[in-house]
Backbone and ligand atoms as CSV (ligand in chain L), in Angstrom:
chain,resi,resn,atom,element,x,y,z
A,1,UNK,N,N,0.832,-1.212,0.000
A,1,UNK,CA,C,0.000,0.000,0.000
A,1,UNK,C,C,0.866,1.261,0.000
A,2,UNK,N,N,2.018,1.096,0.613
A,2,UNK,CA,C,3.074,2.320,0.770
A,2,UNK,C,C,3.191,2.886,-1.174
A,3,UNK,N,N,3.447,1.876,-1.956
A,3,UNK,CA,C,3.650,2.614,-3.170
A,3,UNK,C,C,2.562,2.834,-3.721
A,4,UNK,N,N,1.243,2.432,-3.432
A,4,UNK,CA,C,-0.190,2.902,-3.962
A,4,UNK,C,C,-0.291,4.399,-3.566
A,5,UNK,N,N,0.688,4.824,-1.825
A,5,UNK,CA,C,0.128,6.188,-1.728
A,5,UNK,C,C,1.485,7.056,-2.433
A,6,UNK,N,N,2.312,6.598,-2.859
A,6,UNK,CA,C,3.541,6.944,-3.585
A,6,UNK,C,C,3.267,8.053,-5.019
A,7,UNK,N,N,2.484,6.974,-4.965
A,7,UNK,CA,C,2.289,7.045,-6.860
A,7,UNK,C,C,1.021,8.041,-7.360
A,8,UNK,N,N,0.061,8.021,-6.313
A,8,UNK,CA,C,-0.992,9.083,-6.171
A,8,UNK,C,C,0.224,10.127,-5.395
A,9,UNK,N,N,0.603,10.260,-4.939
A,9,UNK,CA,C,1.042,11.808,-4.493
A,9,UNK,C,C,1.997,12.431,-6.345
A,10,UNK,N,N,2.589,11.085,-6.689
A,10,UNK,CA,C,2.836,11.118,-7.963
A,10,UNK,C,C,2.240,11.908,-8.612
A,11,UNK,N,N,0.972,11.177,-8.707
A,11,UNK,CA,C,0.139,11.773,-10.023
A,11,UNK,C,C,-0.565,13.396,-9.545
A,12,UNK,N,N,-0.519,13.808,-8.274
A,12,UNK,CA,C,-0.825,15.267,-7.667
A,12,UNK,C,C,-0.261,16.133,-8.387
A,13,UNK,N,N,1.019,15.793,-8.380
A,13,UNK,CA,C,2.053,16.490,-8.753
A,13,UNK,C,C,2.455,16.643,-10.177
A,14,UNK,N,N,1.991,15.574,-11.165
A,14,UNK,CA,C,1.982,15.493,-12.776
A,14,UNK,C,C,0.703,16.902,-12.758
A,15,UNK,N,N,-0.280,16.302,-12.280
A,15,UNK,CA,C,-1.404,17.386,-12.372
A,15,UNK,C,C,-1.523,18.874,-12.186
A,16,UNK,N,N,-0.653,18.836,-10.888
A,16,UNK,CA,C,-0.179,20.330,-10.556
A,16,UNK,C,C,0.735,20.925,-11.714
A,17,UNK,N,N,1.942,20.266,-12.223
A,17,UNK,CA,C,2.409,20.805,-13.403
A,17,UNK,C,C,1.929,21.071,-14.518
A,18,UNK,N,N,0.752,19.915,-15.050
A,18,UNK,CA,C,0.352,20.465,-15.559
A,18,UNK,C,C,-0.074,21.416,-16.401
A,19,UNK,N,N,-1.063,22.136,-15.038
A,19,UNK,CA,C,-1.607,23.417,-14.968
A,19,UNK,C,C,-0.302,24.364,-15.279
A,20,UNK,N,N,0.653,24.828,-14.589
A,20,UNK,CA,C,1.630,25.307,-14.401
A,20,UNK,C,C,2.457,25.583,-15.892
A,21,UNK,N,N,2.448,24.345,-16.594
A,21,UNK,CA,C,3.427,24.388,-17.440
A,21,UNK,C,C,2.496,23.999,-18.792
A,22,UNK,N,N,1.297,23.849,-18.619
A,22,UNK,CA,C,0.425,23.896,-19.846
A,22,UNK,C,C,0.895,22.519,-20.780
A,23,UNK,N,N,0.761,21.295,-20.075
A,23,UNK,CA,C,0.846,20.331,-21.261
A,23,UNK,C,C,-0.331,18.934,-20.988
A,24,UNK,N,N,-0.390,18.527,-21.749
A,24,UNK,CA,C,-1.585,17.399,-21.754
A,24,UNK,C,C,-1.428,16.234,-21.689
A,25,UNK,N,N,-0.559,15.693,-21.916
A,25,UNK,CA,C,-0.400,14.631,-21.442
A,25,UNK,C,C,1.326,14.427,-21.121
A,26,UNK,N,N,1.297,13.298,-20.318
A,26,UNK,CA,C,2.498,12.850,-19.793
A,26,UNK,C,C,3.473,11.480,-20.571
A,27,UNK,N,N,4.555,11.409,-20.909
A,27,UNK,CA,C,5.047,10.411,-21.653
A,27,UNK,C,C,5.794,9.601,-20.705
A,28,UNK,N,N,6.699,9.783,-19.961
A,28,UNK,CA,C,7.408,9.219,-19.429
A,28,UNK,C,C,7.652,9.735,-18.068
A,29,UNK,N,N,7.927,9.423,-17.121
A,29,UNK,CA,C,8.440,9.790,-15.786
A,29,UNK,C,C,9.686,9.270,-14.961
A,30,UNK,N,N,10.554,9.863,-14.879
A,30,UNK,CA,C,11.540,9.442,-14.615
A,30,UNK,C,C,11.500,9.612,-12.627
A,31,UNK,N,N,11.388,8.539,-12.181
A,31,UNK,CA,C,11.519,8.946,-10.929
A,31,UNK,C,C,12.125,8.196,-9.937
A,32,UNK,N,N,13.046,9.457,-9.194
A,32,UNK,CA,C,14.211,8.945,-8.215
A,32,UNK,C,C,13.902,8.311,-7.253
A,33,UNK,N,N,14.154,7.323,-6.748
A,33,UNK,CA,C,13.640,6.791,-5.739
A,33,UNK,C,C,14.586,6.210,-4.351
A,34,UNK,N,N,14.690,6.691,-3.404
A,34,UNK,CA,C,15.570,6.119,-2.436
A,34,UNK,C,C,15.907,4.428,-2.096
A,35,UNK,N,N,17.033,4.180,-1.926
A,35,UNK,CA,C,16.927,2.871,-1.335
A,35,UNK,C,C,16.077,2.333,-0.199
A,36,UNK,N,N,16.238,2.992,0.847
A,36,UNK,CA,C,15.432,3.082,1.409
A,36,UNK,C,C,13.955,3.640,1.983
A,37,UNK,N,N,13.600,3.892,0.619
A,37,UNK,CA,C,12.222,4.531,1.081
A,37,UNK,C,C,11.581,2.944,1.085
A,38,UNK,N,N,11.631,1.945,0.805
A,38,UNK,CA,C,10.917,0.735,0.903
A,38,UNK,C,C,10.042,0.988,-0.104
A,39,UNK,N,N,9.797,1.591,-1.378
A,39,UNK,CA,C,9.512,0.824,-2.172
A,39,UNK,C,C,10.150,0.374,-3.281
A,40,UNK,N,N,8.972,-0.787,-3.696
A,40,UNK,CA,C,9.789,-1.664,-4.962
A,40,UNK,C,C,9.608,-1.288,-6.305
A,41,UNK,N,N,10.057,-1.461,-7.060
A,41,UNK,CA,C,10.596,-0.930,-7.713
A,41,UNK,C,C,8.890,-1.245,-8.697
A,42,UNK,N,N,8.757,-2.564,-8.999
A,42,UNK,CA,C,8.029,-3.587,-9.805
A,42,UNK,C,C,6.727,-3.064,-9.040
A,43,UNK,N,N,6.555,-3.188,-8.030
A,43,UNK,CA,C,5.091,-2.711,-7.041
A,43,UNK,C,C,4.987,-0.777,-7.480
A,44,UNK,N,N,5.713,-0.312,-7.726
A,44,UNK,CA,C,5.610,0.886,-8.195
A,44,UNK,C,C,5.303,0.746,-9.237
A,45,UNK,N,N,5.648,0.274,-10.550
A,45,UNK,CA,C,5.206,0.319,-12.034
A,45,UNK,C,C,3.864,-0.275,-11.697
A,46,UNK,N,N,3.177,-1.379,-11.219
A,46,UNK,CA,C,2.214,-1.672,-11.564
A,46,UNK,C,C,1.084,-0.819,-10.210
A,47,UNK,N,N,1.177,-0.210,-9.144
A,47,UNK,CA,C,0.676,0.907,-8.850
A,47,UNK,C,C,0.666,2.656,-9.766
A,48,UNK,N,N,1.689,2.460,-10.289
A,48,UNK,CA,C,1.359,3.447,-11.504
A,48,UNK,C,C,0.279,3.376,-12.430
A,49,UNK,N,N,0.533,2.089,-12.968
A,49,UNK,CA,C,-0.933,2.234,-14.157
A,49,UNK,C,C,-1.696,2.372,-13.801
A,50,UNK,N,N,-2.008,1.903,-11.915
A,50,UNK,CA,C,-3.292,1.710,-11.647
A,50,UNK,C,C,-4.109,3.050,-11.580
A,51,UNK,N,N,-3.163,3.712,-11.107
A,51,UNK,CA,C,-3.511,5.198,-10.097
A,51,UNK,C,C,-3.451,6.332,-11.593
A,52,UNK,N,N,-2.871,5.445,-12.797
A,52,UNK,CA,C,-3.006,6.954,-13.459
A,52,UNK,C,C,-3.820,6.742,-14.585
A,53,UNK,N,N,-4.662,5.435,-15.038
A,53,UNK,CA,C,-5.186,4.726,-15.721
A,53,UNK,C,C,-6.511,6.320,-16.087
A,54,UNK,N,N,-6.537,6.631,-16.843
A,54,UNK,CA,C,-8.042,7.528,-17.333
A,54,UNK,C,C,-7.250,9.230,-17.086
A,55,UNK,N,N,-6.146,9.104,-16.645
A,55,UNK,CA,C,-5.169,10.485,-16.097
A,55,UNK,C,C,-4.465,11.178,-17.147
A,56,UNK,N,N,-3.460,12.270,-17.714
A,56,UNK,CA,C,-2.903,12.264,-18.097
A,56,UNK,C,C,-1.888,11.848,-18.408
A,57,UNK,N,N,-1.500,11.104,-17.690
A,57,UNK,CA,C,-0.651,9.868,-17.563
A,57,UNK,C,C,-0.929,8.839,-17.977
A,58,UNK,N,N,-1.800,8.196,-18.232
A,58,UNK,CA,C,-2.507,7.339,-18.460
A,58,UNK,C,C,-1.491,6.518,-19.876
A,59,UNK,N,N,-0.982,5.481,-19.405
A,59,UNK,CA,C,-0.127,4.627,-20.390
A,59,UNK,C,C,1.174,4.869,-20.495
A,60,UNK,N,N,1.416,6.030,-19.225
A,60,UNK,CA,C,2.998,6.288,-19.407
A,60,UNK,C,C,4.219,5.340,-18.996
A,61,UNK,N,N,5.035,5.661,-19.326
A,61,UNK,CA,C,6.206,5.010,-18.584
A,61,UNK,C,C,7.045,5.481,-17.194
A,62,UNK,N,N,6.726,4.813,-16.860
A,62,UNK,CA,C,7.602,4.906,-15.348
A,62,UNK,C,C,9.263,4.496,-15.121
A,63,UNK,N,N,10.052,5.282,-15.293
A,63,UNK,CA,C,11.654,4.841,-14.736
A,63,UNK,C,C,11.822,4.931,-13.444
A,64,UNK,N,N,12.286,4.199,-12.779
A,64,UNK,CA,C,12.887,4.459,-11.399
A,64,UNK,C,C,14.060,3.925,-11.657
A,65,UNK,N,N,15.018,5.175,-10.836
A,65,UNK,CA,C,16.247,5.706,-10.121
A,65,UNK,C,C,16.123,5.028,-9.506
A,66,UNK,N,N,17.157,3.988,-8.874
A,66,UNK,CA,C,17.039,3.890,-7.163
A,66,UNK,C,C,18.151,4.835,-6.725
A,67,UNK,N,N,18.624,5.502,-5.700
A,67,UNK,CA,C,19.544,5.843,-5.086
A,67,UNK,C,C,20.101,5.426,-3.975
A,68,UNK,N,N,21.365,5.325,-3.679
A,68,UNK,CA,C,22.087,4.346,-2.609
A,68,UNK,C,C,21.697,5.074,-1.257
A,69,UNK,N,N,21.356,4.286,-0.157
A,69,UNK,CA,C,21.438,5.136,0.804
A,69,UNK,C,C,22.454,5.679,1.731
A,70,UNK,N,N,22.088,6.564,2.557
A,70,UNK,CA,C,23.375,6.984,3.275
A,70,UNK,C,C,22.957,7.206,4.584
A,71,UNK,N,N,23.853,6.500,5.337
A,71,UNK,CA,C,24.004,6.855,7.333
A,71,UNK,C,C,25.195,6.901,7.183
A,72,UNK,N,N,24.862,7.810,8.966
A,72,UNK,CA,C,25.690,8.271,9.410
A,72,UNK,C,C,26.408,6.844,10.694
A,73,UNK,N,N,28.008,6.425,10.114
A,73,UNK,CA,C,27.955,5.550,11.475
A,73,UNK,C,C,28.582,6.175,12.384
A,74,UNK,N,N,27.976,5.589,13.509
A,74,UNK,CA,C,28.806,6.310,14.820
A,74,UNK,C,C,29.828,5.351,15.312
A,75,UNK,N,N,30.237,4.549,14.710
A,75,UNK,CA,C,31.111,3.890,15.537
A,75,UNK,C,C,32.524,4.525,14.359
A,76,UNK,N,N,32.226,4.214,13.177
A,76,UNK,CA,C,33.275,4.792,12.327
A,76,UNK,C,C,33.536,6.031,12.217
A,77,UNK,N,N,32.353,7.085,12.804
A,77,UNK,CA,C,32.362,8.526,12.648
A,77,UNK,C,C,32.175,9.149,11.006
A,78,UNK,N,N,31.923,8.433,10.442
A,78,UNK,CA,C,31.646,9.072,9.198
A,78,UNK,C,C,30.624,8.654,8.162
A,79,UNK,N,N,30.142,8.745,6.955
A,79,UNK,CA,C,29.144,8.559,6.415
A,79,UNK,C,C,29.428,7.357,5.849
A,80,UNK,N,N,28.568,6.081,5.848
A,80,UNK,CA,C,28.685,5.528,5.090
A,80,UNK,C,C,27.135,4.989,3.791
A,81,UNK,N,N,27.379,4.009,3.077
A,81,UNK,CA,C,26.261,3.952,1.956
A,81,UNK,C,C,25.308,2.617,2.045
A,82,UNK,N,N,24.463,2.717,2.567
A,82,UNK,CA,C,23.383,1.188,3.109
A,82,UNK,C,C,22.272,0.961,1.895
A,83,UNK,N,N,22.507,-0.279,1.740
A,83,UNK,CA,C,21.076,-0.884,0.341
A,83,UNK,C,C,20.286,-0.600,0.964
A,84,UNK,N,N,19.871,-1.350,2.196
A,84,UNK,CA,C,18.672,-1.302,3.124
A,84,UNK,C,C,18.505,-0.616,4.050
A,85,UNK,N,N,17.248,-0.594,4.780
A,85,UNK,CA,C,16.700,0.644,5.941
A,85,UNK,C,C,17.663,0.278,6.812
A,86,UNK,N,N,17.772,-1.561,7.011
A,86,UNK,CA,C,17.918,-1.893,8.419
A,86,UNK,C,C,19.643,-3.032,7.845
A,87,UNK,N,N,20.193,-2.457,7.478
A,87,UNK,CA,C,21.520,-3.243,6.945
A,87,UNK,C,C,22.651,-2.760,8.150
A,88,UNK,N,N,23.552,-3.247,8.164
A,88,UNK,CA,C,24.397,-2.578,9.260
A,88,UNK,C,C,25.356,-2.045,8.170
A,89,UNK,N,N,25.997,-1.321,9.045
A,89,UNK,CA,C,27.840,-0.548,8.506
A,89,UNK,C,C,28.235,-1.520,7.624
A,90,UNK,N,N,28.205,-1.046,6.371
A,90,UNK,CA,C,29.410,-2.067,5.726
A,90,UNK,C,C,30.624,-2.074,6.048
A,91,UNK,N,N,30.959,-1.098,6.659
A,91,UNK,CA,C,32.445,-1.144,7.309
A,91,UNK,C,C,32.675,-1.584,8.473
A,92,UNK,N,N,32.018,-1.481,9.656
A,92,UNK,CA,C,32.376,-2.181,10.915
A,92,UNK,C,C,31.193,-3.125,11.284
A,93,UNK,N,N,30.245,-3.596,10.705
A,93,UNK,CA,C,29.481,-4.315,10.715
A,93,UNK,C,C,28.884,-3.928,11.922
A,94,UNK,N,N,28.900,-2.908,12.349
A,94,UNK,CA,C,27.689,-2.832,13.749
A,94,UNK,C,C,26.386,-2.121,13.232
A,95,UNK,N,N,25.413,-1.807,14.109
A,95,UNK,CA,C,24.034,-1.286,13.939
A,95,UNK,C,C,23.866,0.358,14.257
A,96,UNK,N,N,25.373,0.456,14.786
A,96,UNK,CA,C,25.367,1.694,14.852
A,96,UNK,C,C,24.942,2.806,14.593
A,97,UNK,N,N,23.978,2.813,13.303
A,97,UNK,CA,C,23.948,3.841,12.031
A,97,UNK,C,C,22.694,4.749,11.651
A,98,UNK,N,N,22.711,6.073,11.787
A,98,UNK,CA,C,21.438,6.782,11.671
A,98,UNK,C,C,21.274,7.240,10.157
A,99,UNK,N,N,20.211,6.484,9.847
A,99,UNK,CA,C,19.496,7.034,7.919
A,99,UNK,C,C,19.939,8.568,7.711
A,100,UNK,N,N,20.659,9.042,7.162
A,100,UNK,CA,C,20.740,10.464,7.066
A,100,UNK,C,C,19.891,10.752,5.273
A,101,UNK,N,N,20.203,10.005,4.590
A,101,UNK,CA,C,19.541,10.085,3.333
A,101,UNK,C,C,19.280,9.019,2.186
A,102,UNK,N,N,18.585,9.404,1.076
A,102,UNK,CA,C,18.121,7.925,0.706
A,102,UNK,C,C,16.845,6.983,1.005
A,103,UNK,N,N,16.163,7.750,1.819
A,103,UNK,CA,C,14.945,7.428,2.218
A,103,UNK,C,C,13.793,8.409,1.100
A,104,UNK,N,N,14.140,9.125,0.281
A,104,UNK,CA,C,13.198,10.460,-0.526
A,104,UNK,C,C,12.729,9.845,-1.772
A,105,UNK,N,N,11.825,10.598,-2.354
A,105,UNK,CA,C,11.404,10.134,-3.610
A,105,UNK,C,C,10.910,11.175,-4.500
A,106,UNK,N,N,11.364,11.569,-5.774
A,106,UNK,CA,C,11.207,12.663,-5.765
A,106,UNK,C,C,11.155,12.721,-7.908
A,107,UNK,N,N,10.800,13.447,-8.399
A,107,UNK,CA,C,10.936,13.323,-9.786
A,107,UNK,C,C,11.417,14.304,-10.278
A,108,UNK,N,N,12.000,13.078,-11.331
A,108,UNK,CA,C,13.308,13.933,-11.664
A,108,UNK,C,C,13.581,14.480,-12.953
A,109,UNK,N,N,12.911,13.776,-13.571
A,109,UNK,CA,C,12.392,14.252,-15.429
A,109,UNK,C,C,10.952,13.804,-15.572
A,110,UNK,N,N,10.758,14.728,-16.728
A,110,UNK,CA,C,9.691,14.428,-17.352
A,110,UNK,C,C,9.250,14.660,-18.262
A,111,UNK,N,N,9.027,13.720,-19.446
A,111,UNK,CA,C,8.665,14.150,-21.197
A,111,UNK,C,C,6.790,13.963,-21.286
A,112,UNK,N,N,6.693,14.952,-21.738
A,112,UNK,CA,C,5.551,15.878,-21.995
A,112,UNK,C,C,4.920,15.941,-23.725
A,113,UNK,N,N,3.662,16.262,-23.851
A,113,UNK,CA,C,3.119,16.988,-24.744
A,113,UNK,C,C,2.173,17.055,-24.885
L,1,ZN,ZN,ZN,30.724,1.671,10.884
């Protein structure tokens, strides 16, 4: 359900541009997606069609970015880069580690007309 409400805040935001930028339909969407925001990648494309099915969007393509994530470890003192929410330090293998980024989702292109 997390990428069902993903993909509608998605399509808010196709809509809001829109208006804004005066175009009618949507072709493609390129969108960044954190490692750790927990969603999938595959559960996102097929919550897309669902949510934009009759939309301006309607038949577009969806890219997702993933982006690596990043904590902060405290045992190493410095930043390191986590696949997962809940992965430890790749470097000292402890749990040490606060999400600093990589959790966002955000779009990043978009072809229009
Ligand atoms: Zn560490």
């Amino acid at each position: 359900m997390h990428e069902l409400a993903l993909c509608e805040s998605v399509l808010s935001i196709l809509q809001g541009q829109a208006k804004t930028q005066q175009f009618d339909r949507v072709k493609t969407v390129w969108l960044q997606v954190g490692a750790l925001s927990c969603a999938a990648p595959d559960a996102l494309d097929f919550c897309f069609r669902a949510v934009t099915a009759g939309t301006l969007a309607d038949g577009a393509r969806l890219e997702v970015i993933r982006t690596p994530g990043q904590a902060w470890c405290m045992r190493c003192g410095e930043t390191v880069m986590l696949g997962e929410r809940y992965d430890p330090c790749p470097q000292c293998g402890t749990f040490e580690v606060q999400v600093t980024g990589g959790d966002e989702m955000r779009i990043k292109e978009l072809e229009v007309e």
